[in-house]
N, C-alpha and C positions, 0 to 999 in steps of 0.2 A: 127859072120857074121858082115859085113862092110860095110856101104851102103855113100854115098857120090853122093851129087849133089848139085846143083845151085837152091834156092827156094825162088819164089818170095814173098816180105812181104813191106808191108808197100811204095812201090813205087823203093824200089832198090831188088837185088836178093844177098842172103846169100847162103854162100857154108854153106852145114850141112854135118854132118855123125851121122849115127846111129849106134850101137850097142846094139846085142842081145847076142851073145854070148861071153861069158870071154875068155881071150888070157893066162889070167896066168901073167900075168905080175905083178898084187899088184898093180895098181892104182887105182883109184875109180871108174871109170869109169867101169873098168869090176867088181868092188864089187858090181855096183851099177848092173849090167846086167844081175848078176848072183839071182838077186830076181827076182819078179817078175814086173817090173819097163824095160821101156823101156829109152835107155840112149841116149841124143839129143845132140851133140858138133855142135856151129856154129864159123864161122867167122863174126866175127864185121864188121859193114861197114869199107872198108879202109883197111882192113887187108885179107892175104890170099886170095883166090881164089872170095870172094863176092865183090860188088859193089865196087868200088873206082870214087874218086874227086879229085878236085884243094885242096890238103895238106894246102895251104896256106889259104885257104878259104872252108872249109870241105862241109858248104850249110847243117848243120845237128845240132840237140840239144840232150844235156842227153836225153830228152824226147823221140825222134824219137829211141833212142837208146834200150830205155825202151820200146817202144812200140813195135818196132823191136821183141822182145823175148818172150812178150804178143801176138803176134798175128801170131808165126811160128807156124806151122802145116805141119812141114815135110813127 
């Protein structure tokens, strides 16, 4: 199962997906799924479906980046 949304953190919103159930595929992701762990992929700011800025001027630190993943609760 495949869950995918828009979650807000930190002042911007990160697309995430979850997975619960393995596809079979041999990544980690579904090795990690098939315990008993639940498995969280986001996109970074700037990238893929979450938050985006002036590339030239981002308006963001490692820090925010850090805290970004510290304080997701998809």
């Amino acid at each position: 199962m495949e869950d995918e949304r828009l979650v807000p953190v930190n002042g911007v919103k990160l697309c995430v997906q979850t997975f619960g159930e393995p596809t079979g595929s041999g990544e980690v992701r579904e090795w990690l799924a098939r315990t008993p762990r639940r498995v969280v992929r986001y996109d970074l700011r700037d990238t893929g479906q979450s938050t985006t800025g002036d590339p030239d001027n981002p308006g963001y630190t490692l820090r925010d980046l850090v805290t970004d993943a510290a304080e997701l609760r998809p």
